[in-house]
Backbone as a chain_set.jsonl record, in Angstrom:
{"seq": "XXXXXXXXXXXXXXXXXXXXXXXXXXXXXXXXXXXXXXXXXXXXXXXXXXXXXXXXXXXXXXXXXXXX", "coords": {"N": [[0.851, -1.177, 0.0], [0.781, 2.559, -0.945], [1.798, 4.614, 0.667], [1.161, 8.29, 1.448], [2.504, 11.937, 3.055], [0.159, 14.352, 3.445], [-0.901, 17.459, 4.417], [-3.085, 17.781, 7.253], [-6.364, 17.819, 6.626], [-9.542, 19.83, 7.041], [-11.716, 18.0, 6.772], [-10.532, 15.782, 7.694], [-11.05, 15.239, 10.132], [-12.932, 14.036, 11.735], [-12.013, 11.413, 10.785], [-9.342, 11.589, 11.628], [-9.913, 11.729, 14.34], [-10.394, 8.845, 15.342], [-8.957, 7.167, 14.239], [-6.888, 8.06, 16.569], [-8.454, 7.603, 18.663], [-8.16, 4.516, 17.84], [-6.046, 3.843, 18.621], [-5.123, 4.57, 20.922], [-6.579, 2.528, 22.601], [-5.809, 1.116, 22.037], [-3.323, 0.523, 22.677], [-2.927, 1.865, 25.281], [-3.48, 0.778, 27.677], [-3.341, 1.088, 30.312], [-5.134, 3.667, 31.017], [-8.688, 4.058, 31.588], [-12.121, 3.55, 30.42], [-13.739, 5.969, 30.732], [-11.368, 7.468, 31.322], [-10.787, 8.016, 28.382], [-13.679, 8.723, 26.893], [-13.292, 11.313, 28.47], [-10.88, 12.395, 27.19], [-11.807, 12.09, 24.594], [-13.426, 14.678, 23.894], [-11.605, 16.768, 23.828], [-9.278, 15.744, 22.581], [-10.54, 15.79, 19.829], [-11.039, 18.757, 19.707], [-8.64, 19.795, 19.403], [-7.412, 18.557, 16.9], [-9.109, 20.48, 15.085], [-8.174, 22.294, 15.267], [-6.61, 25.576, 14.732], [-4.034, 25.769, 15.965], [-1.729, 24.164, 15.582], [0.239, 22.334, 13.446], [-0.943, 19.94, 11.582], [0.128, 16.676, 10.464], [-0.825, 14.104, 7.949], [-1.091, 10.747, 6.981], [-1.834, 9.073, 4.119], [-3.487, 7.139, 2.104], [-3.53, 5.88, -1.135], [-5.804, 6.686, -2.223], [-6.397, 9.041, -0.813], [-7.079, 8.38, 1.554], [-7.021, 9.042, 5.05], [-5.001, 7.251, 7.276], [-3.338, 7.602, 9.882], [-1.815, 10.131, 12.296], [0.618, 13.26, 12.59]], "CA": [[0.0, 0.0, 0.0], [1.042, 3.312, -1.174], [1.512, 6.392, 1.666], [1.976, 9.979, 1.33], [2.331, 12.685, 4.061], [0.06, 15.685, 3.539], [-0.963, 18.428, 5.381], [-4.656, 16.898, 7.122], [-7.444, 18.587, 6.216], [-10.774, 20.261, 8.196], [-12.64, 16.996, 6.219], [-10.234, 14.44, 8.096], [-10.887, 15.151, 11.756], [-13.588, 12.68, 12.239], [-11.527, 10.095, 10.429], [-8.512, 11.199, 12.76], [-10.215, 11.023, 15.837], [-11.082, 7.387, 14.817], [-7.332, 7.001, 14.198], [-6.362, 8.616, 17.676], [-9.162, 6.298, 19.928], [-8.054, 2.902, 18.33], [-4.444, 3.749, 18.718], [-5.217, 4.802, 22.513], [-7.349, 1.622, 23.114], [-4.545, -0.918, 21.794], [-1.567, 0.9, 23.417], [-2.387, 3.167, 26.867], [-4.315, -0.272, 28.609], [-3.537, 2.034, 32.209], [-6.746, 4.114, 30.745], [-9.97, 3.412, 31.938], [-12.833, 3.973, 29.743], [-14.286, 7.142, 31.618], [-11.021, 8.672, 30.729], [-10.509, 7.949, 26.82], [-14.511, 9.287, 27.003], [-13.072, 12.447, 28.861], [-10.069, 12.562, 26.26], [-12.33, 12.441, 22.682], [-13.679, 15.834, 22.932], [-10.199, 17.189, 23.943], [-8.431, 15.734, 21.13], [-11.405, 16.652, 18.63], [-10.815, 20.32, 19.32], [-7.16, 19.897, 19.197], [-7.322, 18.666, 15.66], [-9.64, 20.779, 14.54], [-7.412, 24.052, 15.791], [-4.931, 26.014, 13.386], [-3.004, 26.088, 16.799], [-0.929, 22.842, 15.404], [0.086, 21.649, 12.123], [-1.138, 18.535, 11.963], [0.17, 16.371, 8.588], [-1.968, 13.138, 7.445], [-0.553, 9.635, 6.361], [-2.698, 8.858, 3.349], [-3.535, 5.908, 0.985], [-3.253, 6.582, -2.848], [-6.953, 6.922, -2.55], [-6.675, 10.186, -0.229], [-7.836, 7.821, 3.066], [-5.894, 8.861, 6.442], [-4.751, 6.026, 8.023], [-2.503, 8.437, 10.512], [-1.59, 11.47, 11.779], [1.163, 13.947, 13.132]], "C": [[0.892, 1.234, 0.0], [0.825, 4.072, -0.263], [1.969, 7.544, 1.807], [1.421, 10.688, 2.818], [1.965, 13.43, 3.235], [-0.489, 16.332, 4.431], [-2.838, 18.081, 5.695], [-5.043, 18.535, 6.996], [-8.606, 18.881, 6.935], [-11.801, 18.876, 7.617], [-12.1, 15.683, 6.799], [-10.496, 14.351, 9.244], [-11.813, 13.955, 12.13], [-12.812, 11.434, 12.252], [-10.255, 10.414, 11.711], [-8.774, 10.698, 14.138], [-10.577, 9.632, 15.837], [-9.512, 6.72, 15.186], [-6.803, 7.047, 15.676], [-6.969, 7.713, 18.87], [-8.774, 4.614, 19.786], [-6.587, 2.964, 18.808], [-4.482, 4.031, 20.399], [-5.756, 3.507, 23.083], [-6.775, 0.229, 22.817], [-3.143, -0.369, 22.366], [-1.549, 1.43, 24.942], [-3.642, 2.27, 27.614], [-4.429, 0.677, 30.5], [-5.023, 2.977, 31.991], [-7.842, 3.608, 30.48], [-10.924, 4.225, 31.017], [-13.284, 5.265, 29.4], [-13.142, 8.38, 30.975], [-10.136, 9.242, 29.23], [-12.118, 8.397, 26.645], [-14.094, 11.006, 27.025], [-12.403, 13.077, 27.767], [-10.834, 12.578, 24.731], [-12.571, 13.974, 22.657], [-12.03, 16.694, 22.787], [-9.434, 17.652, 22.646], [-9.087, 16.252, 20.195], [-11.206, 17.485, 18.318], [-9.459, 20.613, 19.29], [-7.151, 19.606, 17.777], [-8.197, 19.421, 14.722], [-8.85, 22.389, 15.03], [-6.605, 23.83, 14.651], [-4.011, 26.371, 14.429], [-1.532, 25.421, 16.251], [-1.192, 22.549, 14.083], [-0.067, 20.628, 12.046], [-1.032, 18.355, 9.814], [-0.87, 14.61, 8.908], [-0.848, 12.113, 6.894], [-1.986, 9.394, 5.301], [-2.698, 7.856, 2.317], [-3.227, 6.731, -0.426], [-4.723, 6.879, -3.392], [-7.314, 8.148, -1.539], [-6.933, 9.74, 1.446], [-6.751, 8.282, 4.335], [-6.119, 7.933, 7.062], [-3.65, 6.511, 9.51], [-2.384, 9.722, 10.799], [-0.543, 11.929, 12.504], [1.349, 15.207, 13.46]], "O": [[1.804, 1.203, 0.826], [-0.353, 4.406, -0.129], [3.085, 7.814, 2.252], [0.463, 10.339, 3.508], [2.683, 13.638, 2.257], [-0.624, 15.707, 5.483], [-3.698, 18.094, 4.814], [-4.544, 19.653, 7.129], [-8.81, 17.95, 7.714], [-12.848, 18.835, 8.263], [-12.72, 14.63, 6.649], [-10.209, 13.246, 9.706], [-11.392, 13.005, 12.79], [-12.773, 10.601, 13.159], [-10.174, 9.625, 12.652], [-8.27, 9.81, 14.826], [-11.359, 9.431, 16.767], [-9.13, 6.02, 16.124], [-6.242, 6.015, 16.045], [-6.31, 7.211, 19.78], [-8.855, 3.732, 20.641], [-6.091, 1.998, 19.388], [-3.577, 3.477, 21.021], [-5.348, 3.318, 24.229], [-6.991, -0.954, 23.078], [-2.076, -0.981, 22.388], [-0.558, 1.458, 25.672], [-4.627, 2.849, 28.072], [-5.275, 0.752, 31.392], [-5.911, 2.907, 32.841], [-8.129, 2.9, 29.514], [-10.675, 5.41, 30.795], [-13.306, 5.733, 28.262], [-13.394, 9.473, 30.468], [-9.368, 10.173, 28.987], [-11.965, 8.665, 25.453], [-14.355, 11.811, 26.132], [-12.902, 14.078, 27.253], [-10.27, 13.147, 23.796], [-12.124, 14.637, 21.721], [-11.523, 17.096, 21.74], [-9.123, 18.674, 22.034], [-8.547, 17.155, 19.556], [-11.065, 17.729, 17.12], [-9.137, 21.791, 19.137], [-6.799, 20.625, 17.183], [-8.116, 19.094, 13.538], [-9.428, 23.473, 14.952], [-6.154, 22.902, 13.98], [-3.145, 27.194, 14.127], [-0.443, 25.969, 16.422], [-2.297, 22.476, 13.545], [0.867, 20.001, 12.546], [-1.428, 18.918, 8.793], [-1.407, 14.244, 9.953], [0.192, 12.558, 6.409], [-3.109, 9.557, 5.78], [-1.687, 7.828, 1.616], [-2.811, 7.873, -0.622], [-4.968, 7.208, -4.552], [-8.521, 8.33, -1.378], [-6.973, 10.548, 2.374], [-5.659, 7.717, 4.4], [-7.242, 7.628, 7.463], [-3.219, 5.553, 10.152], [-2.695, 10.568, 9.961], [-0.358, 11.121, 13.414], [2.251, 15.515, 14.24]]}, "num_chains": 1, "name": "protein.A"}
C-alpha cells in the first residue's frame, strides 16, 4: 500500500479522531474507559485548531490512516 504525508485537512478530523481512539485503546491499557470518554472531545478540538500543524498519512486513494 502506497503512503503519502500531507498536510490533514478540516474533512479528516472525524476520520482522525477514529485514528487517535483505536491507537489509545490498543496501546495506553492504564486508561480506563471514563477517561478515553473524557479525552475524545479534547483531542477533537485539538485537531480541529490552526493552533498545530497537523500532517496526514494517506492511501493513494486520499484515506488517512494516521496522523502527526
Amino acid at each position: 500500500m502506497e503512503l503519502r504525508v500531507r498536510p490533514a485537512r478540516e474533512q479528516d478530523g472525524e476520520r482522525l479522531l477514529e485514528v487517535w481512539e483505536r491507537s489509545v485503546r490498543a496501546s495506553h491499557s492504564f486508561l480506563e474507559e471514563n477517561d478515553i470518554v473524557m479525552l475524545r472531545p479534547l483531542v477533537a478540538e485539538a485537531l480541529a485548531s490552526d493552533a498545530s500543524a497537523w500532517w496526514a498519512g494517506a492511501t493513494a486513494h486520499d484515506w488517512p490512516g494516521g496522523f502527526s
